[in-house]
C-alpha positions as CSV (number, residue, x, y, z in Angstrom):
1,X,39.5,-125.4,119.4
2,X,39.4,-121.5,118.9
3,X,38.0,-118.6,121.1
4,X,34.5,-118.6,118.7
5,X,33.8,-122.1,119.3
6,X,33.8,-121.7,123.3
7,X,30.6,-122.5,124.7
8,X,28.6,-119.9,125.3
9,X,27.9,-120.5,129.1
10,X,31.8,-120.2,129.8
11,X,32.4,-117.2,127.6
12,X,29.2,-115.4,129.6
13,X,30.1,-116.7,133.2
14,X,34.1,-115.8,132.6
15,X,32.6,-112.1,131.9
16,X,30.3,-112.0,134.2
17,X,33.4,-113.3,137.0
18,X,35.5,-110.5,135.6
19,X,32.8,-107.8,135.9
20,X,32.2,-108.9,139.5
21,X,36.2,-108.2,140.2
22,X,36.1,-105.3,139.1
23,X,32.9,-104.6,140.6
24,X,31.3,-102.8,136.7
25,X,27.9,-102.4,136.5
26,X,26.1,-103.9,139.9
27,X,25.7,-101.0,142.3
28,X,27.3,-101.0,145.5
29,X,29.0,-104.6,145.9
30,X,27.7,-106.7,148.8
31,X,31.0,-107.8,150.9
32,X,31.9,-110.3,153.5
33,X,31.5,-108.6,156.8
34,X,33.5,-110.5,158.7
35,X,36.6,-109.9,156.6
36,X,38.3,-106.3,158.2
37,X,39.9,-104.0,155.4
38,X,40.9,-101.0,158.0
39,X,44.6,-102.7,157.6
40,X,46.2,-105.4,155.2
41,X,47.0,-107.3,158.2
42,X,43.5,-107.1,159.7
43,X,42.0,-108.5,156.5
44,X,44.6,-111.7,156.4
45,X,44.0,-112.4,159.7
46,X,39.8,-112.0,159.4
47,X,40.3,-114.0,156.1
48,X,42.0,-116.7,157.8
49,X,39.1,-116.5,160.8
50,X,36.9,-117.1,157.5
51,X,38.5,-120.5,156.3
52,X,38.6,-121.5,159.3
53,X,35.3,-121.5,159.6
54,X,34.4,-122.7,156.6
55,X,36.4,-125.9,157.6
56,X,34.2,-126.2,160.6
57,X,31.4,-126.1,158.1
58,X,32.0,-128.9,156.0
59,X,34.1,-130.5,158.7
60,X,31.6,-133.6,159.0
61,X,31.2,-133.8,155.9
62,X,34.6,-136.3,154.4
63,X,35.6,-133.2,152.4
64,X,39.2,-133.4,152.6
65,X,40.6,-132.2,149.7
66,X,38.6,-128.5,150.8
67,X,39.8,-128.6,153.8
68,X,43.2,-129.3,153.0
69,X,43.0,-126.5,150.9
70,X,41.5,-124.0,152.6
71,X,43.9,-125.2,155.9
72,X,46.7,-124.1,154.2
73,X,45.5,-120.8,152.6
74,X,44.2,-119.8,156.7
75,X,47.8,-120.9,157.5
76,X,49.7,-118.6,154.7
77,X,47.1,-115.9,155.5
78,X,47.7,-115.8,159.2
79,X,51.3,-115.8,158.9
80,X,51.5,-113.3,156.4
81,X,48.7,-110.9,158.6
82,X,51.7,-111.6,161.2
83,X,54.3,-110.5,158.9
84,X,51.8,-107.2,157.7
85,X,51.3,-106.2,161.6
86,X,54.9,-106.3,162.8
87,X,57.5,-106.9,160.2
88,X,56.1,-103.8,158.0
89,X,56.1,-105.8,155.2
90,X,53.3,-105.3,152.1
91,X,50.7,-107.2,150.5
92,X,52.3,-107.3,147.3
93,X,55.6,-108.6,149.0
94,X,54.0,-112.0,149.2
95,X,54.3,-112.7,145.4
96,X,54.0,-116.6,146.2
97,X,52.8,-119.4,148.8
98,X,55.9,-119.6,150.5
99,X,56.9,-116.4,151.3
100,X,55.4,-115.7,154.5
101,X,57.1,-119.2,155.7
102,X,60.7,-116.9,155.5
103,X,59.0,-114.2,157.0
104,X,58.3,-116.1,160.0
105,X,61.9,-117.2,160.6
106,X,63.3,-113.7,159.8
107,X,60.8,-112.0,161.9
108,X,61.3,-114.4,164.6
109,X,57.2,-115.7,164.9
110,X,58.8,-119.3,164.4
111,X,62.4,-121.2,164.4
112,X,63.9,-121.9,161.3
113,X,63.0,-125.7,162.2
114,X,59.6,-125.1,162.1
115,X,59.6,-122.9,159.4
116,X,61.5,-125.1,157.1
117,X,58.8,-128.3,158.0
118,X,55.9,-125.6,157.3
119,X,57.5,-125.0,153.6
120,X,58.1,-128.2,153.4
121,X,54.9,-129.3,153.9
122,X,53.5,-126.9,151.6
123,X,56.0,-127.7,148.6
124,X,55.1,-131.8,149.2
125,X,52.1,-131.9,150.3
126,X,49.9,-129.0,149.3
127,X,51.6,-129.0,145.7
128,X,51.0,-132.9,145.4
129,X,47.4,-132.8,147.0
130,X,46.4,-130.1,144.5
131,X,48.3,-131.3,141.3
132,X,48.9,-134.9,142.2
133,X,47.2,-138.0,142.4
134,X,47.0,-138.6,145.5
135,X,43.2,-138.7,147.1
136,X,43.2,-136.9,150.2
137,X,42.6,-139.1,153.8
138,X,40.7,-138.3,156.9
139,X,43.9,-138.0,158.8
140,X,45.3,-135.3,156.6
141,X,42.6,-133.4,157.0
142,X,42.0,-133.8,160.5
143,X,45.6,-133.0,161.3
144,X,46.1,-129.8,158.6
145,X,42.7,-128.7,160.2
146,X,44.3,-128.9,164.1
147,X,48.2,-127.3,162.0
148,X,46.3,-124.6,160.8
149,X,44.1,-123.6,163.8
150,X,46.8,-123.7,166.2
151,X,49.2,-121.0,164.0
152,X,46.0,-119.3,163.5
153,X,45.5,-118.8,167.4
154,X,49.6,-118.4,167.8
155,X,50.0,-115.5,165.5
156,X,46.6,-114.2,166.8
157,X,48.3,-113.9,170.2
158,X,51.6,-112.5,168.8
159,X,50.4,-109.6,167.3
160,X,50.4,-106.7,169.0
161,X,47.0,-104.9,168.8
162,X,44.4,-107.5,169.6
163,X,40.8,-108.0,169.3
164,X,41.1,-108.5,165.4
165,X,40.5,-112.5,165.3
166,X,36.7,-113.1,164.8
167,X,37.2,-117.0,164.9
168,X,34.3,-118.5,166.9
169,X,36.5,-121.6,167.9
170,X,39.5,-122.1,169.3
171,X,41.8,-125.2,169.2
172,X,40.9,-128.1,171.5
């Protein structure tokens, strides 16, 4: 099928997505307040709060394969706002998913146990819940839901300047 024979709706909707990146044409853009930009690190961290939260949102809700998801992105984005804060590493130095798992053990946030069974997880898990065929289970959820929240609130209390987390809830 060729480029001209893409329906319509797409082609407008994939413009209108790339206008909105690039924030053409719409006046002043409307953003997430919760999500600080002052530092690369602050808006990991307040992007992680944001999943996070999101999770609680849909929590009752037997969306597992979203929460999954969005687990492990608020566990790569708290590690890497770690990694931003005191390793003086950049943004762009996290070209993949795995990345900030390194970090971690180089920087000394987490052993090289823990950081190899965090990668791993990733590289099995994440990869084969998003690509595979697997269907997602409660369990997994539940679990990747308590993972994530309780690096979230680790690397929260490791970094240095506080008072950045705006998570409303904190591991039980």
């Amino acid at each position: 099928m060729s480029s001209e024979a893409d329906p319509q709706a797409i082609t407008d909707a994939l413009t209108a997505a790339v206008d909105a990146f690039n924030e053409e044409g719409y006046g002043v853009p409307t953003r997430e307040e919760a999500i600080d930009a002052d530092a690369d690190w602050k808006t990991q961290l307040t992007k992680a709060c944001r999943l996070l939260a999101a999770v609680d949102t849909i929590a009752e809700q037997e969306f597992y394969t979203a929460t999954i998801e969005l687990c492990f992105g608020a566990t790569e984005r708290s590690v890497e706002a770690f990694a931003l804060a005191e390793g003086g590493d950049e943004l762009n130095d996290f070209h993949d998913h795995t990345t900030c798992y390194d970090r971690a053990t180089d920087l000394g946030l987490l052993s090289t146990t823990t950081t190899r069974e965090l990668r791993q997880l990733y590289d099995t898990n994440r990869t084969d819940s998003y690509y595979g065929g697997r269907r997602p289970t409660e369990r997994q959820a539940n679990t990747m839901q308590q993972l994530a929240r309780s690096v979230h609130e680790y690397v929260t209390n490791q970094i240095r300047e506080g008072g950045v987390c705006v998570c409303d809830s904190r591991p039980s």
